[in-house]
N, C-alpha and C positions, 0 to 999 in steps of 0.2 A: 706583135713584134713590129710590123709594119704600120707605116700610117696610110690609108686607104684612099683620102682627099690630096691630088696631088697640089693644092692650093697652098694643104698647111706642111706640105716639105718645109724642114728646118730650112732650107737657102731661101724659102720665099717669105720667113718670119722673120730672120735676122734682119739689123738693118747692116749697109755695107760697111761699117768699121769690124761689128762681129765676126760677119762675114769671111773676112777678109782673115783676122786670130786661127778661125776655124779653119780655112781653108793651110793656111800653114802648117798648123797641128796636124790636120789631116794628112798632109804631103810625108809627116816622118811616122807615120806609124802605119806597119808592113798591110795591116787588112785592108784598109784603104788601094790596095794595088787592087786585091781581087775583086771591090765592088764595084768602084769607082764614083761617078754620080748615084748610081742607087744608095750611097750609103748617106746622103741624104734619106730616105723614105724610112728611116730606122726612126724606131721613137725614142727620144733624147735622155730617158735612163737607161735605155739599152745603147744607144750609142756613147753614151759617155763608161759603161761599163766594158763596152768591148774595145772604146780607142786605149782607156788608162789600167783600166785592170791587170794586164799580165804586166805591167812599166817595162817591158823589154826583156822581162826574164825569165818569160816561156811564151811561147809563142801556142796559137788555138788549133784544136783539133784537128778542126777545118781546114786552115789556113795549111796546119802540116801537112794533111789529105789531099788540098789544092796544087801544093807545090809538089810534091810526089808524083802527081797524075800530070804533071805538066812536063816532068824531067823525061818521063817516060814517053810521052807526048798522045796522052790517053786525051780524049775528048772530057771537057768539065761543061757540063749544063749550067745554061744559062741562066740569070736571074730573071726571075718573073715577078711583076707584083701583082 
């Protein structure tokens, strides 16, 4: 799921014009809150499946687990890679 070598993170392949699409893309779509920079270390069919897959009309498991524990203001564990 992860990529292991932080060398080959997608931001350190792209060059800056991609970069730069990606980082937009990334800003509207809600999972992108709870990774943040980690969602770089995703490997790039799983992050292209997790930014376009639901298009806005369900949102992830997770994501609804996350926000849940947050309203309540329950402690969410950190990302580790």
């Amino acid at each position: 799921m992860y990529i292991t070598d932080s060398a080959s993170y997608i931001d350190k392949q792209l060059d800056e014009l991609s970069m730069e699409k990606m980082r937009r893309f990334v800003q509207s779509a809600p999972l992108s809150l709870m990774m943040g920079n980690k969602l770089y270390a995703i490997k790039p069919m799983l992050l292209i499946s997790m930014l376009t897959g639901s298009a806005g009309k369900a949102a992830s498991v997770d994501f609804e687990l996350y926000k849940a524990a947050n309203s309540k203001n329950l402690p969410v564990a950190d990302w580790k890679l």
